[in-house]
N, C-alpha and C positions, 0 to 999 in steps of 0.2 A: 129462363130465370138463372141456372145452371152457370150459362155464360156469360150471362152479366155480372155474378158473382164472382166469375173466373177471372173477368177482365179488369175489376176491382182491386182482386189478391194479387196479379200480375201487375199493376198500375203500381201496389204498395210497397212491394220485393223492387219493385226498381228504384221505389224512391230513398229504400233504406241501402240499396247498393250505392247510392249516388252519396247519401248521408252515413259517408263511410264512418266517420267519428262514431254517430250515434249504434252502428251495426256493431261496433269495434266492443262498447261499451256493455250492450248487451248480450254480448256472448263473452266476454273476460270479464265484466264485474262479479257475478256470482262465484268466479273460478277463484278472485279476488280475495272474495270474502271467504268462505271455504278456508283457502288457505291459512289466513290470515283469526280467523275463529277458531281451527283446526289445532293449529299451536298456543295462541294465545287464551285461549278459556280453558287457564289452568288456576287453581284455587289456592292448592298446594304447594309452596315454597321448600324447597329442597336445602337450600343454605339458610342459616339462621346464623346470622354476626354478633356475634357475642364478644363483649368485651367482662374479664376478669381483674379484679382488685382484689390482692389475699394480701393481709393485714397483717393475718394470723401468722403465715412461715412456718409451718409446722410439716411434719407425714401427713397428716389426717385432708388438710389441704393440699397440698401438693399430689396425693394420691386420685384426688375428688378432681383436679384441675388436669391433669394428666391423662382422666378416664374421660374428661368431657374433649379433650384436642385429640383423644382415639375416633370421638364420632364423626364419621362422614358430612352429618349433618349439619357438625359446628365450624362457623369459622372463628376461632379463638385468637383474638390479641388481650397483652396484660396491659394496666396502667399503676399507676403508683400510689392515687388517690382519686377519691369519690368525684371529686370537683374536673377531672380531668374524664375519668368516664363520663358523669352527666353529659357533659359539654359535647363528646359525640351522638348521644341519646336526645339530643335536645335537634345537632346539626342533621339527624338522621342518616348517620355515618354507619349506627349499630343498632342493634334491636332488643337485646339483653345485657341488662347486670347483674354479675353474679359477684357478688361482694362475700368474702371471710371477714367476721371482726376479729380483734384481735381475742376477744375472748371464746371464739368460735372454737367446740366440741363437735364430734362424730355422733353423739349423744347426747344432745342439746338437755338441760334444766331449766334455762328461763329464756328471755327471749332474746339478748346480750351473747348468748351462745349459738344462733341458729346462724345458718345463713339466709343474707338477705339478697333476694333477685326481685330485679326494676324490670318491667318490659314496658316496651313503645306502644301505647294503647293506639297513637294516632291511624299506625298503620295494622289495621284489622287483622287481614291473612295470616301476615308478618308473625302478631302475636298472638292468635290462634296454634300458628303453626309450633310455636318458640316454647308455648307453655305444653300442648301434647308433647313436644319432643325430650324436653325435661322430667316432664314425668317420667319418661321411659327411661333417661339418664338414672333420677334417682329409686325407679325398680333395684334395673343392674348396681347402686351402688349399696342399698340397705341388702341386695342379695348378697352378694359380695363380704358383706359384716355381718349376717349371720352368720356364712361358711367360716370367717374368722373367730368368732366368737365360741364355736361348734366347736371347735379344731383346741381352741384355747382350753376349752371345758373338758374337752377329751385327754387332753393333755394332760392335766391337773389330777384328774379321775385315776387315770394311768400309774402317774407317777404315787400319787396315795396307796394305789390300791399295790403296786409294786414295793412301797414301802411296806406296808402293812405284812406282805408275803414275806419279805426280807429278815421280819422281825425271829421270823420259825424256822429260816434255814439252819441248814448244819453251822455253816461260816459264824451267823450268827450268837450259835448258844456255844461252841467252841469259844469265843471274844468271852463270852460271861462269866464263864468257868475260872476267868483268869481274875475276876473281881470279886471284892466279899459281896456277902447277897444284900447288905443293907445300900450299896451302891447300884447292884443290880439292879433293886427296886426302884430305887430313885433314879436310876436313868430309862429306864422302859416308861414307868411315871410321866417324864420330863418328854421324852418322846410322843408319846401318846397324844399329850396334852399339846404339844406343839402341831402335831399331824391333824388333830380334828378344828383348830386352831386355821390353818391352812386353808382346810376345807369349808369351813361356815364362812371365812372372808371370802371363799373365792365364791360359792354358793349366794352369798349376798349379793357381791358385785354382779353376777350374772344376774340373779333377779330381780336388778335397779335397773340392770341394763335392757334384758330382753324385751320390757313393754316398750321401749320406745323402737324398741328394732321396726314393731310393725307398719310405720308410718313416720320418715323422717319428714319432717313438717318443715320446709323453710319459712320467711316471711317472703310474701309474693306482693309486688305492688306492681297493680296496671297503672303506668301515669297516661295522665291527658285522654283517656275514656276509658276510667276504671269499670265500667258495667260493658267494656267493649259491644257498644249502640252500632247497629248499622247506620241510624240516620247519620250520627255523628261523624261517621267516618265520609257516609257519602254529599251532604250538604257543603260542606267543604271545595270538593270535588266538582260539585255541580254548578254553583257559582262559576267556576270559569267551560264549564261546558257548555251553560245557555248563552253566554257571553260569547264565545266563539260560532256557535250556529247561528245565532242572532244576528251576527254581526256579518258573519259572510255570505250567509242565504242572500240576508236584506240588500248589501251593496252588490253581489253578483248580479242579482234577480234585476235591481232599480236600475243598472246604468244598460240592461241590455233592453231594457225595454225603450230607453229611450231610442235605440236604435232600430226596433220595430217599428215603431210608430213614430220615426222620421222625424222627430223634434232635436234629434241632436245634431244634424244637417244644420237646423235652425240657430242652435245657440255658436254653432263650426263658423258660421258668417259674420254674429256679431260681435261684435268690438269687446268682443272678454277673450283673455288671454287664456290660453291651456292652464297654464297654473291655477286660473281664477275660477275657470270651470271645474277642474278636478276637486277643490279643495271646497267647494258649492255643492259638490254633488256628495263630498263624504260627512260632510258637517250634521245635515239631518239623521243620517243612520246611526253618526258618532252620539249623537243628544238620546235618541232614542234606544242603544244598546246601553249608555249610563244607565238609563231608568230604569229599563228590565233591570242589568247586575246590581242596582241600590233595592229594589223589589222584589227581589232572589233574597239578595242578603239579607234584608229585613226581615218576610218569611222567615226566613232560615233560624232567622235569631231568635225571636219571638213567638213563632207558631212553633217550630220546634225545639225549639228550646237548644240551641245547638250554642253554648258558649263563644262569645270573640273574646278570645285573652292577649291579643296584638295590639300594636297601635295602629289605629286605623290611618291615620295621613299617611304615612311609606307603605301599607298596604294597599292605598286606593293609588299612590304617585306608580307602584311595582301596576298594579291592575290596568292602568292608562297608557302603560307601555306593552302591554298584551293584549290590549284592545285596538292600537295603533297596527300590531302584526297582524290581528284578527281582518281589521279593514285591508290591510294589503294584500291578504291570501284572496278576500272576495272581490276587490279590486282586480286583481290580475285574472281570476277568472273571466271575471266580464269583458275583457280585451280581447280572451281566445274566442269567444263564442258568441255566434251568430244570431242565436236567440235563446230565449228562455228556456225552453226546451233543455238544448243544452250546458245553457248556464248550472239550470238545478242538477241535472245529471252530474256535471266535475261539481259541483259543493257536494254531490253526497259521496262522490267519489274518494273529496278530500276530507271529508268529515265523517265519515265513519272508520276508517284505521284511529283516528284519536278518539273516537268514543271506546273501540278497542284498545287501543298500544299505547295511550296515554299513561295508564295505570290509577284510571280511576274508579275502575273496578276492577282487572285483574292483576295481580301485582307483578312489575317488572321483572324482580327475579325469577320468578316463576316461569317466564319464557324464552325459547333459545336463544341463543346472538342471534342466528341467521333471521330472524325476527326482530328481536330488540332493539337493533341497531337503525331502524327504520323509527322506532319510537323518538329519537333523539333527533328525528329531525324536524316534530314536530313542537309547534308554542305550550300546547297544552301541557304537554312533560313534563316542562318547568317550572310551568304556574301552579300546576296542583300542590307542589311539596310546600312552594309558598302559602300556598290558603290554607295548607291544613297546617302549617308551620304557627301561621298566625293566628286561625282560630282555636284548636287547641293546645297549641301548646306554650304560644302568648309569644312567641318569638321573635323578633323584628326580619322583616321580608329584605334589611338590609345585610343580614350577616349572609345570605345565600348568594355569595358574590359571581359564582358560575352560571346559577340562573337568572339572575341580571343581566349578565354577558348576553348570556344567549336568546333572551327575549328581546335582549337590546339591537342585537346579531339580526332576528329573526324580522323585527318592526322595519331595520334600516334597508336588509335586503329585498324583500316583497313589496315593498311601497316603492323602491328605487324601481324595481323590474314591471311594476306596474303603471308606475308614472309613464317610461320609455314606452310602454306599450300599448299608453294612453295617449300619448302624442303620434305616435305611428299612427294607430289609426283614425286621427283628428285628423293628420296629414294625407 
């Protein structure tokens, strides 16, 4: 039994020596993944882009804007006006606004006076990360205005209480000696009444001011998923992930099987032109990855309540241009590969780095170049900022003119390298 067993395992080492690909695969995809998990499942964002609008012009601002471009954490550009920040918060340029009005106090009394900070609900981590790191900005700065405030108080104490010493030196009552005493009286009087005078204003002032030391309260507004929802962030996301697995599984998988089972020897004879047969064999996967992405969306919209505040036609015209690169990538698969086997092998090959390095779960900046840069060479990259651009944040998928490019880039080159490769081996 022993050696029949043996000549089985012996029969199977040969056939994977020979199926050198698939050997290839199974000892470097796990190393792959590893790698590629190892850097990229990171949660925490290290850079937080902050754009600043101070209105105000004052120390009290300038001081506050000054401590925030000492953190490591911020990266700080200024604008001039509200409507110029938006406009990067909207293009997903930045992730914070920190706006001065011009009525803006160190020591806010109404709500005209506080400062106001906008974050990027759409993107999760991002603003996760942007509002714990602010908090911690304004710890350091109400710490900061205590010690000022301490410093001020002691000052004032100092100086009264020096006075008041002053009133009993020698230097002092030698000065008095030289005035009648009905003026003596009246200036000690006059003094007096000036020194505690001094003191109850300054004593007030500290004790209007020190409650609010405890808790400088900005106004905070998450836009575009003020209750920061995960569904929100990930439904978005996910529409073009089922759309790209869908879409490359189904054409890599269908045109290799045609080549198992010898049917496509049969269509290779008759009187259809390569063209005619390629563009036959993508039509049905094309019809049926629509449905699922309109089935997704739908869901998406309805079951979970996940807002579309886009226009849907330049969303769906941007989607039909990423579903066009999605057919290419599975297209081209199905040219290298022999059979099914390993057709599914390269779709999971190529389809899991973009379920990682897309940034539809972990967020880009969060991972090094020597990773990141690998993200950018995938469709999904570009589509996501689009879907989540249009569902919450109601944006047109036409102002994101790079990722148009590059979907546009992405559709023409995979489909061109897969056609060539579709004719090769028709020929």
């Amino acid at each position: 039994m022993w050696r029949r067993i043996q000549a089985i395992v012996g029969k199977e080492f040969i056939q994977l020596r020979r199926d050198r690909r698939t050997l290839a695969m199974m000892v470097m995809l796990p190393v792959l993944w590893l790698v590629a998990f190892g850097y990229a499942v990171n949660f925490d964002v290290e850079t937080i882009r902050v754009v600043v609008v101070d209105e105000a012009k004052h120390s009290d601002s300038a001081s506050f804007i000054n401590q925030i471009k000492e953190e490591e954490d911020f990266k700080v550009t200024e604008k001039a006006r509200m409507s110029e920040a938006k406009r990067t918060l909207e293009q997903g340029k930045r992730d914070v606004i920190i706006h001065f009005p011009k009525d803006y106090k160190q020591f806010p009394q109404n709500k005209r006076e506080r400062i106001q900070i906008q974050v990027d609900g759409s993107r999760l981590f991002q603003a996760q990360s942007a509002l714990r790191k602010l908090n911690g900005v304004l710890a350091d700065v109400q710490q900061d205005s205590m010690q000022k405030m301490q410093r001020e108080l002691q000052t004032t104490l100092m100086k009264s209480v020096s006075f008041g010493m002053g009133m009993d030196s020698p230097q002092w009552r030698e000065m008095m000696k030289s005035l009648l005493p009905e003026k003596v009286a009246q200036l000690q009087k006059g003094l007096e009444k000036a020194n505690k005078e001094q003191m109850e204003s300054t004593m007030k002032r500290m004790e209007k001011a020190l409650p609010k030391m405890d808790q400088i309260q900005p106004d905070v507004d998450v836009l575009y998923n003020p209750d920061l929802k995960s569904v929100s962030f990930m439904i978005p996301g996910l529409v073009g992930l089922v759309l790209i697995f869908i879409t490359t599984l189904m054409t890599a998988m269908g045109v290799v099987r045609e080549k198992e089972r010898g049917t496509l020897e049969q269509l290779i004879v008759s009187p259809v032109s390569s063209f005619e047969l390629l563009v036959g064999k993508l039509i049905p996967y094309c019809i049926i990855a629509v449905f699922d992405f309109l089935l997704v969306f739908a869901v998406g919209v309805w079951f979970f309540d996940v807002p579309f505040r886009g226009d849907l036609l330049p969303f769906l015209s941007v989607s039909c241009l990423f579903l066009l690169a999605s057919l290419g990538i599975g297209l081209l698969i199905s040219t290298v590969s022999q059979n099914q086997q390993q057709a599914m092998q390269l779709a999971i090959l190529t389809l899991v780095p973009q379920f990682i390095l897309s940034g539809f779960v972990f967020p880009l900046e969060a991972m090094p170049w020597g990773i990141r840069w690998l993200s950018y060479l995938m469709p999904l990259t570009y589509f996501i900022p689009i879907s989540r651009g249009s569902f919450l944040k109601g944006v047109s998928p036409l102002t994101d003119e790079w990722g148009i490019l590059a979907l546009a880039i992405a559709a023409v080159l995979f489909l061109v390298l897969a056609t060539i490769r579709f004719r090769r081996s028709l020929g």
